[in-house]
C-alpha positions in Angstrom: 3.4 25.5 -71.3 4.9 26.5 -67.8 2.2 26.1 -65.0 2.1 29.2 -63.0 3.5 29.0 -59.3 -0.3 29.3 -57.5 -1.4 26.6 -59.8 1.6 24.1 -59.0 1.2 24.8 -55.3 -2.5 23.9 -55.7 -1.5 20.9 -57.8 1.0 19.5 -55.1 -1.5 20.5 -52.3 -3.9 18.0 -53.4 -1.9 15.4 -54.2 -0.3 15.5 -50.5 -3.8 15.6 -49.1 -4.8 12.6 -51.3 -1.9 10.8 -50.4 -2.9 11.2 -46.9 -6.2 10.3 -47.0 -5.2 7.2 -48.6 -3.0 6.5 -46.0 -5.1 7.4 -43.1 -8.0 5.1 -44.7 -5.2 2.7 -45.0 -4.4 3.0 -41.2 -7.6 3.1 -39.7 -10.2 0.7 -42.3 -9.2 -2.3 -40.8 -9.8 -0.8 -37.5 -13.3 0.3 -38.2 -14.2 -2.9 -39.9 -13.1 -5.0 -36.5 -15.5 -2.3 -34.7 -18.3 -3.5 -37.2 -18.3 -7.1 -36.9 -17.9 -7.2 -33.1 -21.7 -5.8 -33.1 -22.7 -8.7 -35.2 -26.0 -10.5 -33.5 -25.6 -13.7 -31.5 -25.7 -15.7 -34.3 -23.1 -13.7 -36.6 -20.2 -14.8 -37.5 -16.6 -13.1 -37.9 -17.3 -12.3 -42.1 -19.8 -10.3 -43.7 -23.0 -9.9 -44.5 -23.3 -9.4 -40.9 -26.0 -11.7 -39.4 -28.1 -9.4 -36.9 -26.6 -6.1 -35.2 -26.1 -6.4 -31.3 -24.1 -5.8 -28.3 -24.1 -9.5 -27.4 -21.0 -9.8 -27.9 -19.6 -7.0 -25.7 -22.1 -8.8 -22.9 -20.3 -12.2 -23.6 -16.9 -10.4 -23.2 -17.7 -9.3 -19.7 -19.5 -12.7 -18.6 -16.4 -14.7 -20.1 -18.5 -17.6 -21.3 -17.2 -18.2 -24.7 -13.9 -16.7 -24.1 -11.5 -17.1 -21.4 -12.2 -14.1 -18.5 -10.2 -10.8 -19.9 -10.4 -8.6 -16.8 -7.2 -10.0 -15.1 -5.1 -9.7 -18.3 -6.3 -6.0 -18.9 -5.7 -5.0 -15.0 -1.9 -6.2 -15.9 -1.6 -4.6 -19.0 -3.1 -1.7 -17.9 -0.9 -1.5 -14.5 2.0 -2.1 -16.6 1.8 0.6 -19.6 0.8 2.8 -16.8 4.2 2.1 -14.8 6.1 2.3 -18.3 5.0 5.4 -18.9 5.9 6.9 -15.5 8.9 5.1 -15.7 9.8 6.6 -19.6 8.6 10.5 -18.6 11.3 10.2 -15.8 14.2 8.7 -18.0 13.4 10.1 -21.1 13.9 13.8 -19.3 16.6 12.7 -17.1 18.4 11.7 -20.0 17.4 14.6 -22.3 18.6 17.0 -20.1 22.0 15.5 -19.2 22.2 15.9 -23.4 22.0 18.9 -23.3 25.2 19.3 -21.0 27.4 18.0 -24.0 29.8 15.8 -21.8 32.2 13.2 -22.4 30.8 10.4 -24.2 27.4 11.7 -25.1 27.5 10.7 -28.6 27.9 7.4 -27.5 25.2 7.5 -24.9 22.8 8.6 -27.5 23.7 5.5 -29.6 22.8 3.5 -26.4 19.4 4.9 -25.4 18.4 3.5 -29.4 19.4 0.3 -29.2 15.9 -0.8 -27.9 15.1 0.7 -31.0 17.1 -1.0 -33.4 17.2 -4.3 -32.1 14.4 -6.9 -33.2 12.1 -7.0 -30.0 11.7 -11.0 -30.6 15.3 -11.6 -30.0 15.5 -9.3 -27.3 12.8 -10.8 -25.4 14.3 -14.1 -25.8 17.6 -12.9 -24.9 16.4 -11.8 -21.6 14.3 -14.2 -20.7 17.6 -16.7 -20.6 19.5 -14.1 -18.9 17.0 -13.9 -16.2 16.7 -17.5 -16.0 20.6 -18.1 -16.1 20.4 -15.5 -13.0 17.4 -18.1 -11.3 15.0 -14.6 -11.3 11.7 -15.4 -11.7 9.7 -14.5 -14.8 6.8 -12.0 -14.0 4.8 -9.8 -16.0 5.4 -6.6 -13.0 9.2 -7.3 -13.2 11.2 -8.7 -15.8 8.4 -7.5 -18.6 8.1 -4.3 -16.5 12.1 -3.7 -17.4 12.2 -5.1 -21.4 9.3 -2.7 -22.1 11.1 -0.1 -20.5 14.2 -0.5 -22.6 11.3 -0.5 -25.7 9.6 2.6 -24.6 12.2 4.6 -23.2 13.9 5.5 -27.0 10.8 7.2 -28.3 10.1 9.5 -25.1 14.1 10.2 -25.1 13.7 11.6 -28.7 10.2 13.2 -27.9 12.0 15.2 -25.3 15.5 15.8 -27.4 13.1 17.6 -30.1 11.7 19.3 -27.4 14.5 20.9 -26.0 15.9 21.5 -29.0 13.3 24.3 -29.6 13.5 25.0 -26.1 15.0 29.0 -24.8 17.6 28.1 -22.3 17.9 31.8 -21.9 14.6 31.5 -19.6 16.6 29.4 -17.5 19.4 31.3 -17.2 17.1 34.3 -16.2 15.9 32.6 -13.5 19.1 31.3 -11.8 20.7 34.8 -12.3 17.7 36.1 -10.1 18.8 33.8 -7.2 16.4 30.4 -7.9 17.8 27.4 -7.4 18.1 24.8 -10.3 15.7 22.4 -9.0 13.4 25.6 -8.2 14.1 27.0 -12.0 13.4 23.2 -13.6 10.1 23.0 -11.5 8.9 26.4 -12.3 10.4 27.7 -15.9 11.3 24.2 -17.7 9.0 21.7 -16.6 6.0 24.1 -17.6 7.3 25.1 -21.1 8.3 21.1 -21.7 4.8 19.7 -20.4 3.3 18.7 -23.7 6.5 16.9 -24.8 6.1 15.1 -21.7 2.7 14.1 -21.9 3.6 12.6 -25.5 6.8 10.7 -23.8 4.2 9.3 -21.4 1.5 8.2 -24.3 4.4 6.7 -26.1 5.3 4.7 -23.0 1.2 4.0 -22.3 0.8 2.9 -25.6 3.7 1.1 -26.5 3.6 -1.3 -23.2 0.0 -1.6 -23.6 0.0 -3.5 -26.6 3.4 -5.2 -26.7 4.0 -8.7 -27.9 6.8 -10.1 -29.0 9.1 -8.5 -26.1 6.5 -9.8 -23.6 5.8 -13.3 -24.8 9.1 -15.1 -23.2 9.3 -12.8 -20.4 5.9 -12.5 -19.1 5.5 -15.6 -16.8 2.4 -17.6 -15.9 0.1 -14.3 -15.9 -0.8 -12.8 -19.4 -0.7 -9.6 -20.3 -3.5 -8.8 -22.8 -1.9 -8.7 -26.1 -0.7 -12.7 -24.8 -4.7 -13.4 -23.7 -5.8 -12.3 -27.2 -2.7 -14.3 -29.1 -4.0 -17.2 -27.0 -7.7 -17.4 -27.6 -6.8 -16.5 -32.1 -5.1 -20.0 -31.7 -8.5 -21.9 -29.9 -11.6 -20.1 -31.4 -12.5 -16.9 -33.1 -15.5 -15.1 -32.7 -16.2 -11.6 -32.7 -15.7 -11.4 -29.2 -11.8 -11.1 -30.4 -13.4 -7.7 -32.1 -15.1 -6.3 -29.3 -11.8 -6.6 -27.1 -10.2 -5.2 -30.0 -12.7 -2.1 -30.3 -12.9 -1.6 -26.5 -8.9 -1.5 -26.4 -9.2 1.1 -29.0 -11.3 2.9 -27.5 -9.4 3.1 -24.6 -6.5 4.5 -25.9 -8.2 7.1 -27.5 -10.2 8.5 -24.4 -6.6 8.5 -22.9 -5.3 10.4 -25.5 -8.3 13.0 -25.6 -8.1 12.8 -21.7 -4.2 14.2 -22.1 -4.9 16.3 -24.7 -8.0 18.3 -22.4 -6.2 18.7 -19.7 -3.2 20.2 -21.7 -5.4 22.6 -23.5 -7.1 23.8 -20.3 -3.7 24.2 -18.7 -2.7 26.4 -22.1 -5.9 28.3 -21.3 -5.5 28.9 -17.4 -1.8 29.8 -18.3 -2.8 32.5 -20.9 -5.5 33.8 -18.6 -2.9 34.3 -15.7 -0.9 36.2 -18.5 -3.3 38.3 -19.4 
């Protein structure tokens, strides 16, 4: 018996949904289940049943009495996904845009700008931490791990922006330079506006990505931790569910960023349709 077309787009409609589901729960269960333990009581350990329900271990985080102090490692990490992604909004359009100008060699240069991609970021951290030692430069978490994140994060905000301009009108620019605007002028008033939320993501892929990098950053770093080091540091002296409540406040974090980004690009869709109308 044939199935009629309504009921096979129903069928394959629920199974995609389902298959999502799984994999979001997938995702985002282990997540949820370090934000549950690190509100065990004083006395709870880091398995369940869950002895006691507390924020004592969020206060013990901030005194730094069990753990080592987290504040100075999170300044650096945050100061550093900050710069990265600064640093891969800048690139990642410079770059974009001189695609779009097909010249000589581009194919190549597109190869190039994923190679921070492809390569294993163990190796390359290793790779450049005897470089930089070879040139007697000083290993530092706001300069030589400042640079290997960038060639990390710079890939994914250079494609962000290449699907971006691959939908993008070019026919507004050229409107605007044929009514006398300059092409700095025409890029800060017609491109940058229509490109803005594929540069915000270019910039969440560069926040995120630094903010939680480890392998890249554990030969290059220096004698000052990032976080992601901190953490990796204290899982081979003790754990306790203060581990989880950096975990879960880290989370956190990144998603108030996120919504943060995602706000003020909605009230600047708003405003924009307002002037329009």
């Amino acid at each position: 018996m044939k199935l009629g077309w309504k009921l096979r787009s129903d069928i394959v409609g629920w199974a995609l949904g389902t298959l999502t589901v799984v994999f979001l729960a997938y995702q985002w269960l282990p997540i949820l289940t370090l934000g549950l333990l690190s509100f065990a009581g004083p006395t709870g350990g880091t398995t369940f049943p869950m002895n006691g329900v507390s924020l004592h271990w969020y206060a013990e985080l901030w005194k730094a009495t069990v753990m080592n102090d987290f504040k100075p490692p999170l300044v650096r990490s945050s100061l550093l996904a900050a710069a990265c992604a600064l640093t891969t909004i800048v690139l990642s359009v410079m770059s974009a845009q001189a695609m779009r100008g097909r010249f000589r060699g581009n194919n190549w240069f597109f190869y190039l700008m994923l190679l921070g991609i492809m390569a294993p970021g163990i190796l390359v951290g290793f790779g450049f931490a005897v470089l930089m030692r070879l040139l007697g430069i000083e290993l530092a978490w706001n300069t030589t791990t400042f640079l290997v994140q960038v060639s990390w994060t710079l890939p994914f905000g250079f494609l962000t922006m290449l699907a971006v301009f691959n939908r993008f009108d070019s026919r507004v620019e050229e409107a605007a330079l044929t009514l006398g605007a300059s092409r700095i002028t025409a890029f800060r008033r017609i491109t940058l506006p229509l490109i803005l939320p594929g540069v915000i993501g270019a910039g969440l892929f560069g926040f995120s990505l630094s903010y939680d990098e480890y392998p890249r950053s554990m030969f290059t770093t220096g004698p000052d931790q990032t976080l992601p080091l901190a953490i990796m540091a204290q899982l081979d002296r003790q754990l306790t569910p203060e581990i989880y409540a950096i975990g879960t406040t880290t989370t956190a974090f990144s998603l108030i960023a996120v919504l943060m980004c995602s706000s003020a690009l909605w009230a600047m869709r708003r405003s924009t349709s307002a002037r329009r109308s």
